[in-house]
C-alpha positions as CSV (number, residue, x, y, z in Angstrom):
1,X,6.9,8.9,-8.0
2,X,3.4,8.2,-6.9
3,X,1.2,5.7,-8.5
4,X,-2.2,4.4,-8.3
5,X,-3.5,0.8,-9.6
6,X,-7.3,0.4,-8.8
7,X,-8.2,-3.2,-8.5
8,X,-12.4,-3.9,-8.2
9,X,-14.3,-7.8,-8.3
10,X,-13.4,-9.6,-11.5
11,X,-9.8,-7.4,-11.9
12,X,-6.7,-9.3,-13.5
13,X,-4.6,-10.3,-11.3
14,X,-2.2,-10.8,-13.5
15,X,-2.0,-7.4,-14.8
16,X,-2.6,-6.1,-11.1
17,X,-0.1,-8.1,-9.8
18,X,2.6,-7.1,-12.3
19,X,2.0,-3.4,-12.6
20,X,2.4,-3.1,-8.6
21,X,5.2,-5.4,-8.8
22,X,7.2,-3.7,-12.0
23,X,6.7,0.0,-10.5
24,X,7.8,-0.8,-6.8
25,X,10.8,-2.5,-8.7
26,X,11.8,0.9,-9.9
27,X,11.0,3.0,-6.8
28,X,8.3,3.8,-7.0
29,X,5.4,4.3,-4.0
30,X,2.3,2.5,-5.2
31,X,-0.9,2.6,-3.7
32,X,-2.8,-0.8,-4.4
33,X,-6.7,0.5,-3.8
34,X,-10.0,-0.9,-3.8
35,X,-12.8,0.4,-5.5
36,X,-15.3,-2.2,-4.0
37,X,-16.2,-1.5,-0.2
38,X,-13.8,-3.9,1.4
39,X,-10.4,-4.1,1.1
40,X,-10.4,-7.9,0.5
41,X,-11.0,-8.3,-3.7
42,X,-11.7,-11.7,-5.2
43,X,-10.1,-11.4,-9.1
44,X,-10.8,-12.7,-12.1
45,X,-9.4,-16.3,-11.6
46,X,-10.0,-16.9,-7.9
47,X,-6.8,-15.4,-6.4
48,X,-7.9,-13.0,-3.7
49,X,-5.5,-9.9,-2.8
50,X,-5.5,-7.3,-0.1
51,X,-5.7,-3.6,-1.0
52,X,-3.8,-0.9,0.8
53,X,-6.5,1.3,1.0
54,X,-9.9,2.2,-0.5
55,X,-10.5,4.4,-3.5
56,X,-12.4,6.9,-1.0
57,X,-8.9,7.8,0.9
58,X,-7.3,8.5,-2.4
59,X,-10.1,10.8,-3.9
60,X,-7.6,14.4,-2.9
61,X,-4.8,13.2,-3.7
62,X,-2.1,13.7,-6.9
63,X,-0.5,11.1,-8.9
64,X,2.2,10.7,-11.0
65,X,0.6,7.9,-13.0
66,X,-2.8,5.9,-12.6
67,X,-2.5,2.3,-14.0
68,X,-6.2,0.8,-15.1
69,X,-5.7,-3.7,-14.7
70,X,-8.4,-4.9,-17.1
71,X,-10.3,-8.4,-16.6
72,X,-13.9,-8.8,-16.2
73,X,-16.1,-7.6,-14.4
74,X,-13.6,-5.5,-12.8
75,X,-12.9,-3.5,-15.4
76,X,-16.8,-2.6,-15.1
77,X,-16.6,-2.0,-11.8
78,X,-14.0,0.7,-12.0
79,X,-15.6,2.2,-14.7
80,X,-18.5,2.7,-12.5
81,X,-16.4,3.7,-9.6
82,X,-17.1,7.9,-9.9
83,X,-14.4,8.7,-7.5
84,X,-11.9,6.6,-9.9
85,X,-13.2,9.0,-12.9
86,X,-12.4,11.8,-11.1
87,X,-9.3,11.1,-10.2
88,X,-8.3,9.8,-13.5
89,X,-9.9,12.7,-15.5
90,X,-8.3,15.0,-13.6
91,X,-5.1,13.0,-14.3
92,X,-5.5,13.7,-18.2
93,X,-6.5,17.1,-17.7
94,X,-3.3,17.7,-15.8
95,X,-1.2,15.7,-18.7
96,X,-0.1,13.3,-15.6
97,X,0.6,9.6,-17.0
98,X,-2.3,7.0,-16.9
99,X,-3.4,4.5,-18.7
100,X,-5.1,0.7,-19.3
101,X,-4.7,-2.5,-20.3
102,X,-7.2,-5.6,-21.7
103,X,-10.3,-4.7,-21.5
104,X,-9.9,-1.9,-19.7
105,X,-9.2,0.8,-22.8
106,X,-12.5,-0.1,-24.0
107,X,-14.7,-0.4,-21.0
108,X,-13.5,2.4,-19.2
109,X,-10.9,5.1,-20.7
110,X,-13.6,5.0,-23.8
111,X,-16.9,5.7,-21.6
112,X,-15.0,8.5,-20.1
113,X,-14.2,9.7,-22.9
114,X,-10.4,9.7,-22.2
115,X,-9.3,8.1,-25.3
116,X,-9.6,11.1,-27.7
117,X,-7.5,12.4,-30.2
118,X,-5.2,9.5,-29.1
119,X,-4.5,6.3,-30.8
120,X,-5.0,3.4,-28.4
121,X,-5.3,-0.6,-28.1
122,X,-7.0,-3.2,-26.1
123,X,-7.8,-6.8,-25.8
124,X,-8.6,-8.0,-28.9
125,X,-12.4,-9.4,-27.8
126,X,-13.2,-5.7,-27.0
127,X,-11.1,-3.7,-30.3
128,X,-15.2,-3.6,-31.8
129,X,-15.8,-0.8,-28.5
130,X,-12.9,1.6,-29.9
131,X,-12.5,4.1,-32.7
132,X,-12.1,2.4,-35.8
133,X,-9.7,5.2,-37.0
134,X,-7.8,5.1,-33.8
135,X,-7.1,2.1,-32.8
136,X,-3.8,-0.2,-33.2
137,X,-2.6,-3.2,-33.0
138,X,0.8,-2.9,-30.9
139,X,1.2,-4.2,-27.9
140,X,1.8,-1.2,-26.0
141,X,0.5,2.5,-27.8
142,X,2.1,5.3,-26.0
143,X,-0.3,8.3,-27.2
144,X,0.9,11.7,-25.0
145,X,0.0,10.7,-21.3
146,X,-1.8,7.6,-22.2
147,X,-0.7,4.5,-22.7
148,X,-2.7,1.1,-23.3
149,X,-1.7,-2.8,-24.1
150,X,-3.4,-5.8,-25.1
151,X,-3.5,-8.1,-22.2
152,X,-2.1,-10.0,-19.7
153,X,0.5,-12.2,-21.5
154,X,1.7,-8.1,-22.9
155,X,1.6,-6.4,-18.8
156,X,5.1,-6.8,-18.2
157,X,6.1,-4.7,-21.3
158,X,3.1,-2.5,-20.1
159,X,4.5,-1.9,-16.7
160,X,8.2,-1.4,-18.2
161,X,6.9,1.4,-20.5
162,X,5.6,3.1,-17.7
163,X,8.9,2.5,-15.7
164,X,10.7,4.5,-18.8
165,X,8.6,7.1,-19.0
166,X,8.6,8.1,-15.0
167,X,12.5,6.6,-14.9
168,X,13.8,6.9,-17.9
169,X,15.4,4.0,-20.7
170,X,18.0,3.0,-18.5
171,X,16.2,1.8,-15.2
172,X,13.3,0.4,-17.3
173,X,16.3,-1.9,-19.0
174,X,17.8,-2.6,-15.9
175,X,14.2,-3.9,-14.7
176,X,13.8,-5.8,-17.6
177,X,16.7,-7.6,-17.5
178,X,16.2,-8.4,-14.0
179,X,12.9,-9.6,-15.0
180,X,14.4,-12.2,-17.5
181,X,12.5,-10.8,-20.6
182,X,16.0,-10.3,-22.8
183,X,15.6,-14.2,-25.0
184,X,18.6,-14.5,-27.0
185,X,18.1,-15.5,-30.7
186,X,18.3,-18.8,-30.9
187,X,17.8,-20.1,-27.4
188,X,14.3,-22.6,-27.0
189,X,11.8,-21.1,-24.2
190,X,10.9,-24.9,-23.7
191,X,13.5,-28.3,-23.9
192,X,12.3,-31.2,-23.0
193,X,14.0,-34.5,-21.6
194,X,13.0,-38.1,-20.8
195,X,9.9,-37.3,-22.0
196,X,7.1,-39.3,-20.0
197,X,3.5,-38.9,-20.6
198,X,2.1,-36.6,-17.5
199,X,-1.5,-38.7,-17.7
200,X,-4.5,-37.7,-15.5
201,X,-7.6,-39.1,-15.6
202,X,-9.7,-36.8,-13.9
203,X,-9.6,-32.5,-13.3
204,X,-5.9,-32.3,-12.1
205,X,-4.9,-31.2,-8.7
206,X,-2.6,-28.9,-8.3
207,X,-1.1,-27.8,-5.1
208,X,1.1,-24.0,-5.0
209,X,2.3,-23.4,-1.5
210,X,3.1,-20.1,-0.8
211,X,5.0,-18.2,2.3
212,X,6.5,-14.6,3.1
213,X,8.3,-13.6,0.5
214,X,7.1,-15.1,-1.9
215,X,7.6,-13.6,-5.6
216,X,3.6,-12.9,-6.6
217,X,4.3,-12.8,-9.9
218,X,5.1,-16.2,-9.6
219,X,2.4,-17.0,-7.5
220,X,-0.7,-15.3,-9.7
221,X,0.6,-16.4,-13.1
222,X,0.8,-19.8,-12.2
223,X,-2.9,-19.9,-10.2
224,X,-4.2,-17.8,-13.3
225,X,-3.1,-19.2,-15.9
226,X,-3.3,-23.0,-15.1
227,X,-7.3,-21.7,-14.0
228,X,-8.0,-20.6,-17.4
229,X,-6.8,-24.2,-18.4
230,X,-9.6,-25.8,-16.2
231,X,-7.2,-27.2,-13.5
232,X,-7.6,-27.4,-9.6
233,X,-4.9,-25.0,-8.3
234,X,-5.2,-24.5,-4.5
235,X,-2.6,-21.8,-3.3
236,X,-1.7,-23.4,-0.2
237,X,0.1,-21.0,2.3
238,X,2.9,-22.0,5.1
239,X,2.3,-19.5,7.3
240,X,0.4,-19.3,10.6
241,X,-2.3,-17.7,8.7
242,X,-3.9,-17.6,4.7
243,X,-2.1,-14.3,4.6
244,X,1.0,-13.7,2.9
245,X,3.2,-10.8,2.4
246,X,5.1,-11.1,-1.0
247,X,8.0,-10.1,-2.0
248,X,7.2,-6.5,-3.2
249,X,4.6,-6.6,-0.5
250,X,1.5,-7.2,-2.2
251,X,-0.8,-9.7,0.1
252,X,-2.7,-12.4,-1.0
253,X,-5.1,-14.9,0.7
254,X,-4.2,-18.3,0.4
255,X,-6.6,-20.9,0.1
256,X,-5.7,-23.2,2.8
257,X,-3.1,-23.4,5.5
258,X,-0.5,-26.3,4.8
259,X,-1.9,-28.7,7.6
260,X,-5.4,-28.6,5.9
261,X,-4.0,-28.9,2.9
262,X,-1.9,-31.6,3.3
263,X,-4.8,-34.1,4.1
264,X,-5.4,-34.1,0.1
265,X,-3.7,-35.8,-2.8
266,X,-2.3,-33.6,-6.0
267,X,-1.1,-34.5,-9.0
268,X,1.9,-32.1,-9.0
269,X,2.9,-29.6,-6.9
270,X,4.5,-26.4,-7.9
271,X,6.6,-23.8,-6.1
272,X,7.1,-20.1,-6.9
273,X,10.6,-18.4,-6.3
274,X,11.8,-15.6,-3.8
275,X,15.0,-15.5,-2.0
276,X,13.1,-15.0,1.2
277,X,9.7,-17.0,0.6
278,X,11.2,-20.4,-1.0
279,X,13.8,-20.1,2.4
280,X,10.3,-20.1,4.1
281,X,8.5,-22.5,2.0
282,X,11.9,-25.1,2.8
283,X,11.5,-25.0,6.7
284,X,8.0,-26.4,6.7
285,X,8.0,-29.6,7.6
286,X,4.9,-30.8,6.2
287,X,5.6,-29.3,2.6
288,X,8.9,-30.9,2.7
289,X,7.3,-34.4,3.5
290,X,4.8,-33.6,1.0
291,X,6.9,-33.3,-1.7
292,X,9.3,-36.2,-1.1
293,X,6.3,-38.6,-0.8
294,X,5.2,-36.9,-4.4
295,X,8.6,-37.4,-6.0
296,X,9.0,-40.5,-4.9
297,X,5.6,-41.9,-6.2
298,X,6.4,-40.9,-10.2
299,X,4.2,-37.3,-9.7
300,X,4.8,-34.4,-11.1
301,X,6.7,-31.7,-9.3
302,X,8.6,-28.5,-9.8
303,X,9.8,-24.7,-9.0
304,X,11.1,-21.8,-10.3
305,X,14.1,-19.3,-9.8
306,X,15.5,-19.6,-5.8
307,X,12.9,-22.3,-5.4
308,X,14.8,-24.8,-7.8
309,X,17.6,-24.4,-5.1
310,X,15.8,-25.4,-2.6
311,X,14.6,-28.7,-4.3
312,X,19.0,-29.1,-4.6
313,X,19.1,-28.9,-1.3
314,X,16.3,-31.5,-0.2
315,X,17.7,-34.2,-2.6
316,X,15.1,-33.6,-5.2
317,X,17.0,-33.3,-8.6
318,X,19.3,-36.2,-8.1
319,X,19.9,-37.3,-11.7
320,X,17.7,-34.1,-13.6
321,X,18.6,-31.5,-16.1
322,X,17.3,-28.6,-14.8
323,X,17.1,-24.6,-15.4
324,X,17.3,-21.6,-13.0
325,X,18.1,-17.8,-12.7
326,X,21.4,-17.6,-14.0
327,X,22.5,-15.4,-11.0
328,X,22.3,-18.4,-8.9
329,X,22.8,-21.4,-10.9
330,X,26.2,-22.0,-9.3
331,X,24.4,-23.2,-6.6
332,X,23.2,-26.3,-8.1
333,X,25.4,-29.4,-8.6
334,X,24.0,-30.8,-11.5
335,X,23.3,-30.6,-15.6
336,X,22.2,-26.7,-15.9
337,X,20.2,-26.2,-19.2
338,X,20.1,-22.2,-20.3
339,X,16.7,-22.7,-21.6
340,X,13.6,-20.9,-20.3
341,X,11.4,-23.8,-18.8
342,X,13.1,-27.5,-18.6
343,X,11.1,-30.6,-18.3
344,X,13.2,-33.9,-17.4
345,X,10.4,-36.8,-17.1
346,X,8.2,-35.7,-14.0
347,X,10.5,-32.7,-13.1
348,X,9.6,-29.0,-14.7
349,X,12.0,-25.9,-13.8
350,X,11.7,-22.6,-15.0
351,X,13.9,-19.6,-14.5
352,X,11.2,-17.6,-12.8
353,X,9.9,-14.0,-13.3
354,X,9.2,-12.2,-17.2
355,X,9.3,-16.7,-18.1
356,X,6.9,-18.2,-15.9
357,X,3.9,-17.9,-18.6
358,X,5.7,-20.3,-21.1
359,X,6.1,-22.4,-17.8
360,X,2.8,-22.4,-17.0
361,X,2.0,-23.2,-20.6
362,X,3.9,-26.1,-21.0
363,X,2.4,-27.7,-17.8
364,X,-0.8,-27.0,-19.7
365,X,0.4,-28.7,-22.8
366,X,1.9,-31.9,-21.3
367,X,-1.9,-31.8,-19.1
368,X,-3.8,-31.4,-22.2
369,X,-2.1,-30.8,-25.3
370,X,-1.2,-28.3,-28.1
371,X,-4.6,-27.1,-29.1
372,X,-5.4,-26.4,-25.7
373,X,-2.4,-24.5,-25.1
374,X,-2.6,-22.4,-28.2
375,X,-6.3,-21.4,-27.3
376,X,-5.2,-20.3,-23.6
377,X,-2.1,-18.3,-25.2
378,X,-4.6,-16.4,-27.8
379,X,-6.8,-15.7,-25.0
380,X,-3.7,-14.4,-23.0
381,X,-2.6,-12.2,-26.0
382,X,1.0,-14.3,-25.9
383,X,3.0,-15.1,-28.3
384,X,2.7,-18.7,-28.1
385,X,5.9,-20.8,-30.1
């Protein structure tokens, strides 16, 4: 299966990140292409990603699905991208798969007038740009070969409806499940223990080091999100270079190598997850020393999925309840919680994946507090608890 996601100045990269991430997942050959003239494209909260190609190499080819990221400006941007119209009109007129999320539906399918006789959803600052009689309030409105969603706290459900329909029910479980998005009934997203006040007098610093292999998932939802919440994330990468190759191959530009970096102060430092990446991220010295200076000085710090094992390893949850993936939670020695996202005092684990919002939102809550925290999960279409 063949799929295009167009990404342009001001995209999501949430919803970019996932939909490439989700599809590639399930088999799928996805072309990541840039409807701006370079191939380097700054999104809507800073992170910068690499595109395999540009829109013009794409213009003769066929797709089995055409995946529209919202955010703004990019969702103008690929509305006014003419060789993305064609290629996407020609997709409905075919009754191939495509589709939009955020504001996307509204800016773009709706100018093109590829929402017709369909029923369709968006973001809900832009529902006032679509068809009264049309639209609906789901999270995800399969209408024929068009599908839409809400926003980015709804693009994993998104991607997973498109992984049914070109898969079929049983991969797009499989996925999902792989993704962590199955919450029992009854089981808390969030537990806190030893609670200590995380106080910060000034913008808080934030310091996400990333390497090869990294899960960028991980690494966008937790530079996005804790953006939106007005805090200084620098995406600090381990590498020789700013470049990284994540785990599904998606690149993104760091911000600063580690040695730079490192001449800085933060008040908590956060790593992502992948096997391969948080292997990487361990072997750096500089990170390493980084983070036992933090942990010893009362700051904050924290990981998610594989990246909680490497903290094991390096002595750093001596005496903390913590959470990870369940697939490898043998691997650490001490009190395992099966909640989504555990705080113990200045420690914060999450399982990683489909749970890293509610992760990112309760670093935003302990930063800021509740109000806050339900603003940035309104604005994320997430259903906040």
């Amino acid at each position: 299966m063949k799929v295009l996601v167009p990404i342009g100045m001001g995209t999501e990269e949430i919803e970019a990140v996932i939909l490439v991430n989700v599809l590639r997942r399930a088999g799928a050959e996805v072309i990541l292409v840039s409807v701006e003239k370079e191939l380097v494209v700054p999104c809507y909260s800073g992170t910068r990603l690499v595109a395999d190609a540009c829109i013009s190499k794409c213009a003769d080819q066929m797709f089995d699905l055409v995946a529209l990221p919202g955010g703004m400006p990019g969702s103008v941007h690929l509305r006014d991208c003419k060789a993305l119209q064609k290629i996407t009109t020609r997709q409905a007129e075919d009754n191939r798969l495509y589709g939009a999320i955020s504001a996307a539906p509204a800016v773009v399918l709706v100018p093109w007038g590829l929402h017709e006789r369909k029923k369709i959803t968006c973001h809900p600052a832009f529902k006032d740009k679509l068809p009264t009689f049309r639209q609906v309030q789901e999270n995800v409105q399969v209408s024929e070969a068009m599908t839409t969603s809400r926003g980015p706290g709804t693009t994993i459900q998104f991607a997973l409806s498109f992984v049914e329909q070109l898969f079929g029910l049983a991969i797009a479980q499989e996925i999902g499940n792989s993704l962590l998005m199955q919450i029992k009934g009854g089981r808390r997203r969030v537990k806190e223990f030893n609670e200590v006040v995380w106080s910060c007098d000034h913008t808080p610093q934030v310091l996400l080091p990333v390497a090869n292999g990294s899960e960028e998932i991980e690494v966008v939802m937790l530079a996005d999100i804790l953006r939106r919440a007005r805090v200084d994330v620098v995406v600090v990468s381990v590498e020789k270079q700013k470049q990284i190759v994540g785990s599904k191959k998606i690149k993104i530009i760091a911000d600063k190598c580690i040695s730079d970096a490192s001449k800085s102060t933060y008040d908590l430092i956060i790593l992502p997850g992948g096997v391969d990446g948080a292997e990487r991220l361990s072997k750096s010295r500089i990170l390493m020393k980084l983070l036992k200076e933090h942990s010893e000085a009362g700051k904050v710090y924290g990981g998610t999925h594989s990246s909680v094992v490497i903290l094991e390893k390096k002595g750093l949850l001596k005496g903390k309840v913590t959470t990870t993936d369940p697939s490898i939670k043998d691997q650490l020695r001490g009190l395992v919680d099966e909640a989504e996202v555990i705080i113990d005092g200045n420690l914060i684990t999450g399982k990683g994946l489909g749970t890293v919002i509610d992760l990112s939102l309760a670093i935003v809550r302990k930063l800021f507090g509740l109000d806050r925290t339900r603003c940035l999960a309104e604005g994320l279409v997430y259903d906040y608890k």
